[in-house]
Backbone as JSON, one array per atom type, in Angstrom:
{
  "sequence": "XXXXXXXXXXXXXXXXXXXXXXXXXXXXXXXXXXXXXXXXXXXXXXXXXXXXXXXXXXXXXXXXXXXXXXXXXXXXXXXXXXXXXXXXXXX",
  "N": [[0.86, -1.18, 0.0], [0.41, 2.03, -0.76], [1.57, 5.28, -0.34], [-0.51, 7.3, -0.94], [-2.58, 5.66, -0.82], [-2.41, 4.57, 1.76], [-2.93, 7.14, 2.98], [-5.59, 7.71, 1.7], [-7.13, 5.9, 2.95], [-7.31, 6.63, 5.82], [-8.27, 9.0, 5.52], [-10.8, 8.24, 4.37], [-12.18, 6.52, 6.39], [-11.96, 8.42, 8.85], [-13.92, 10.71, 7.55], [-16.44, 8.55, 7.23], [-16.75, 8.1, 10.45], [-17.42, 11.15, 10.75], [-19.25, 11.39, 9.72], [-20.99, 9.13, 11.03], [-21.11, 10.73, 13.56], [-22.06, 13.21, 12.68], [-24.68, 12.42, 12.15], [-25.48, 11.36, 14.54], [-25.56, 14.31, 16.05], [-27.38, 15.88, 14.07], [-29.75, 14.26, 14.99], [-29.63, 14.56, 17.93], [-30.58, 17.69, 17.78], [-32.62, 17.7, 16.4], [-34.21, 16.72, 18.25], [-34.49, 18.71, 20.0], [-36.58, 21.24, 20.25], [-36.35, 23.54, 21.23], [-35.09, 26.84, 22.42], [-31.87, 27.84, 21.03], [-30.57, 27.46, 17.91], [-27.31, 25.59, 16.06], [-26.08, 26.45, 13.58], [-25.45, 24.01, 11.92], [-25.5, 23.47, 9.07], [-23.24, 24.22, 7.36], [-21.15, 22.49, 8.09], [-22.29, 19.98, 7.21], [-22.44, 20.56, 4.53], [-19.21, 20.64, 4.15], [-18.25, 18.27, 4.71], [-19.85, 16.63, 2.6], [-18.36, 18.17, 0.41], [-15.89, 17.17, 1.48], [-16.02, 14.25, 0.91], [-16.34, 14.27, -1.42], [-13.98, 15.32, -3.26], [-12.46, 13.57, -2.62], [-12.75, 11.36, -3.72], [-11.46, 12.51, -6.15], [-9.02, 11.89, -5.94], [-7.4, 9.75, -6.96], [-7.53, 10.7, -9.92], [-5.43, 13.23, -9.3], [-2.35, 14.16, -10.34], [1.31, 13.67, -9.72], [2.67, 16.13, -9.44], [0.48, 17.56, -8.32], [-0.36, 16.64, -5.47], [0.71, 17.09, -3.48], [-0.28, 19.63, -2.92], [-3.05, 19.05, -3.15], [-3.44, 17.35, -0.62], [-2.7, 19.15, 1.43], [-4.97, 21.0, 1.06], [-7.11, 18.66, 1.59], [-6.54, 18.35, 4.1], [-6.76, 20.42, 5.72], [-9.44, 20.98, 4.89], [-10.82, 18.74, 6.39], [-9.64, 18.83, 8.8], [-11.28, 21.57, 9.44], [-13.85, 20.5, 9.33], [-13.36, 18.65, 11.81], [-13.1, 20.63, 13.77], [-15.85, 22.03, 13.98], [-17.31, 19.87, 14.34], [-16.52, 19.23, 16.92], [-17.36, 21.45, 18.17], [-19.83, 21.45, 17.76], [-20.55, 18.91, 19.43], [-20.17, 19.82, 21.71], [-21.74, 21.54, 22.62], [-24.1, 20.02, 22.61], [-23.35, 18.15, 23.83]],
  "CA": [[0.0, 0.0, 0.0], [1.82, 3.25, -1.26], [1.01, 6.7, 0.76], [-1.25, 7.43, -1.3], [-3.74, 4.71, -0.6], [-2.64, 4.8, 2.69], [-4.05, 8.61, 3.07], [-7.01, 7.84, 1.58], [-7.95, 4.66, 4.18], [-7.1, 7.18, 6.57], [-9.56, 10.37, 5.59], [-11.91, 7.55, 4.7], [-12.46, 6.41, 7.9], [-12.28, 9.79, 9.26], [-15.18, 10.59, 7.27], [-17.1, 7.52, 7.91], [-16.6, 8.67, 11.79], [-17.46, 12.51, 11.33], [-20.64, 11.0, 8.67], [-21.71, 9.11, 12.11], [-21.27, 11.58, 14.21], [-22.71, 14.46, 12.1], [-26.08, 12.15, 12.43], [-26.1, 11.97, 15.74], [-25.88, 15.23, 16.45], [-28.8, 15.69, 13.71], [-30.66, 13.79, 15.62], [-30.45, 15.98, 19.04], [-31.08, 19.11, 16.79], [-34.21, 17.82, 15.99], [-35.54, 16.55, 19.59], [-34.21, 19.96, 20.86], [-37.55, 21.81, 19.27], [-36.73, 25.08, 21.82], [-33.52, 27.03, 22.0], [-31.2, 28.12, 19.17], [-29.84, 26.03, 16.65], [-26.31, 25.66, 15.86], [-25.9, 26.28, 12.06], [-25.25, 22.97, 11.08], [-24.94, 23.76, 7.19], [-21.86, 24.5, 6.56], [-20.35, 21.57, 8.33], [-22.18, 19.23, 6.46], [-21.47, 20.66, 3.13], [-17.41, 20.59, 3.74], [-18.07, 16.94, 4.44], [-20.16, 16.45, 1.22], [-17.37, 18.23, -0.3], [-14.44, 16.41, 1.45], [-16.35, 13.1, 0.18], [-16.51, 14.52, -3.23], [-12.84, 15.39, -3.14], [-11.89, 12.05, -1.95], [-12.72, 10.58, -5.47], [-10.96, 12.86, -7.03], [-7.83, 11.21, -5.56], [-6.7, 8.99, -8.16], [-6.93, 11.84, -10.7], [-4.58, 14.05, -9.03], [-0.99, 13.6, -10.82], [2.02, 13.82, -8.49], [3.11, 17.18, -9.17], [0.06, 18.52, -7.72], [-0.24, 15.7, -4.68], [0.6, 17.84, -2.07], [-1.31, 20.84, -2.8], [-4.28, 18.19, -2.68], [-3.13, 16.35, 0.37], [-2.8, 20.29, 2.14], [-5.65, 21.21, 1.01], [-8.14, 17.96, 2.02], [-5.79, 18.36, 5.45], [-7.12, 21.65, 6.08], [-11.07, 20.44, 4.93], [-10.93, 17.79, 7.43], [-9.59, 19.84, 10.6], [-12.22, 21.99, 9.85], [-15.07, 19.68, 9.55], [-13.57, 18.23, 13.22], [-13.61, 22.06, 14.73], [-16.7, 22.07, 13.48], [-18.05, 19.02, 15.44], [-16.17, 18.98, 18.53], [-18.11, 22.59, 19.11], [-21.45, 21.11, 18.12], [-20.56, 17.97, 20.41], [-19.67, 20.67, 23.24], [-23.09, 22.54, 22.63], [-24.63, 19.37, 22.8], [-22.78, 17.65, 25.03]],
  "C": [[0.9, 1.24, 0.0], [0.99, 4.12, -0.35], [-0.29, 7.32, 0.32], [-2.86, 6.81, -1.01], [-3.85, 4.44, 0.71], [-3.47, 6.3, 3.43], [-5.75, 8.59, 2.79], [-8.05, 6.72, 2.41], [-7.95, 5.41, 4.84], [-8.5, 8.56, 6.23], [-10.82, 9.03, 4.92], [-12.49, 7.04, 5.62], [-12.72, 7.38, 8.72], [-13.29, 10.27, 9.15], [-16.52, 9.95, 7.39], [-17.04, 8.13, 9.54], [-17.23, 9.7, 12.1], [-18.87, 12.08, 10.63], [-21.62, 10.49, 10.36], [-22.25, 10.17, 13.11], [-22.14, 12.92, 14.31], [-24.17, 13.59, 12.15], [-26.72, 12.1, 13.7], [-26.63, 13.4, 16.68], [-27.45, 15.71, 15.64], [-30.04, 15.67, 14.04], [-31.48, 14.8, 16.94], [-30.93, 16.81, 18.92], [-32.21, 19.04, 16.84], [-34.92, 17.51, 17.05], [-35.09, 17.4, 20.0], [-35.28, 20.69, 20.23], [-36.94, 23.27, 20.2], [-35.23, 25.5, 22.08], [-33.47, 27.35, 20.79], [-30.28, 26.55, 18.89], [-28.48, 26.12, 16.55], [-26.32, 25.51, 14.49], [-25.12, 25.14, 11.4], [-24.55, 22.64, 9.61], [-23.79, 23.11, 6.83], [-20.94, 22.99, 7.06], [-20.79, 20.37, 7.42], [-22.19, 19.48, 4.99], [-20.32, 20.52, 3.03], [-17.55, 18.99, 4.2], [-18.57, 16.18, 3.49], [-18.71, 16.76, 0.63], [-15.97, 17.49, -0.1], [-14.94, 14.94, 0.98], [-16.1, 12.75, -1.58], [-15.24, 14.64, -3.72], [-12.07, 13.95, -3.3], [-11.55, 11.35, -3.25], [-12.21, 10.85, -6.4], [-9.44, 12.54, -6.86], [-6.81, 10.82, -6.24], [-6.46, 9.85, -9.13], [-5.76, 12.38, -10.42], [-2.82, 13.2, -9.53], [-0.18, 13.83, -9.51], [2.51, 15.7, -8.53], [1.92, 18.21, -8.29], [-0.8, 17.73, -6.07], [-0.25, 16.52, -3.51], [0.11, 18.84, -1.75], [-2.83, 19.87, -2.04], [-4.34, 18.0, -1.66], [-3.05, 17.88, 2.1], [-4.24, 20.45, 2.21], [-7.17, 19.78, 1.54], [-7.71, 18.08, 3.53], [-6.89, 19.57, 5.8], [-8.64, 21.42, 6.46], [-11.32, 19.62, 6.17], [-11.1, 18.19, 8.77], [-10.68, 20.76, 10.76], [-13.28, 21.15, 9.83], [-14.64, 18.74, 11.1], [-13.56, 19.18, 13.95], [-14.92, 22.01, 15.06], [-17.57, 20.86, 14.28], [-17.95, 18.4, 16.64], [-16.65, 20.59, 19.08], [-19.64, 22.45, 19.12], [-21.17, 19.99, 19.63], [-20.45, 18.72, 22.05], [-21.16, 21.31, 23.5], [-24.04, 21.59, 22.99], [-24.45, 18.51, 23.69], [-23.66, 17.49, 26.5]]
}
């Protein structure tokens, strides 16, 4: 398994993880009817998009590998900011 394929078992799983997680919280959202909301959105669009990304994997040649590999880095940390402050709100 080259680094490559190792990276991507790695933010696949990750995803799978934050995919759970982002339902549970979901869930509380919706039996919380009173109170404010926590804008949700955006977190699960950058995990749509880091899914959507993901596939584009194999495309990516090597010269531009590590731009990619920055850039899904970055997506990621924020989509776990992003649900270790819902998990705190909800908590």
């Amino acid at each position: 398994m080259n680094e490559r394929e190792k990276y991507k078992a790695e933010i696949q799983a990750r995803l799978l993880r934050f995919g759970e997680t982002l339902h549970e919280i979901k869930v509380k959202q919706e039996k919380r009817k009173e109170g404010p909301h926590l804008p949700m959105k955006p977190i699960f669009e950058m995990h749509e998009e880091a899914n959507q990304k993901l596939v584009e994997i194999e495309k990516v040649d090597e010269s531009a590998w590590r731009k990619f590999k920055t850039e899904m880095d970055n997506l990621v940390n924020d989509i776990d900011e992003g649900i270790r402050k819902a998990l705190a709100y909800f908590g």
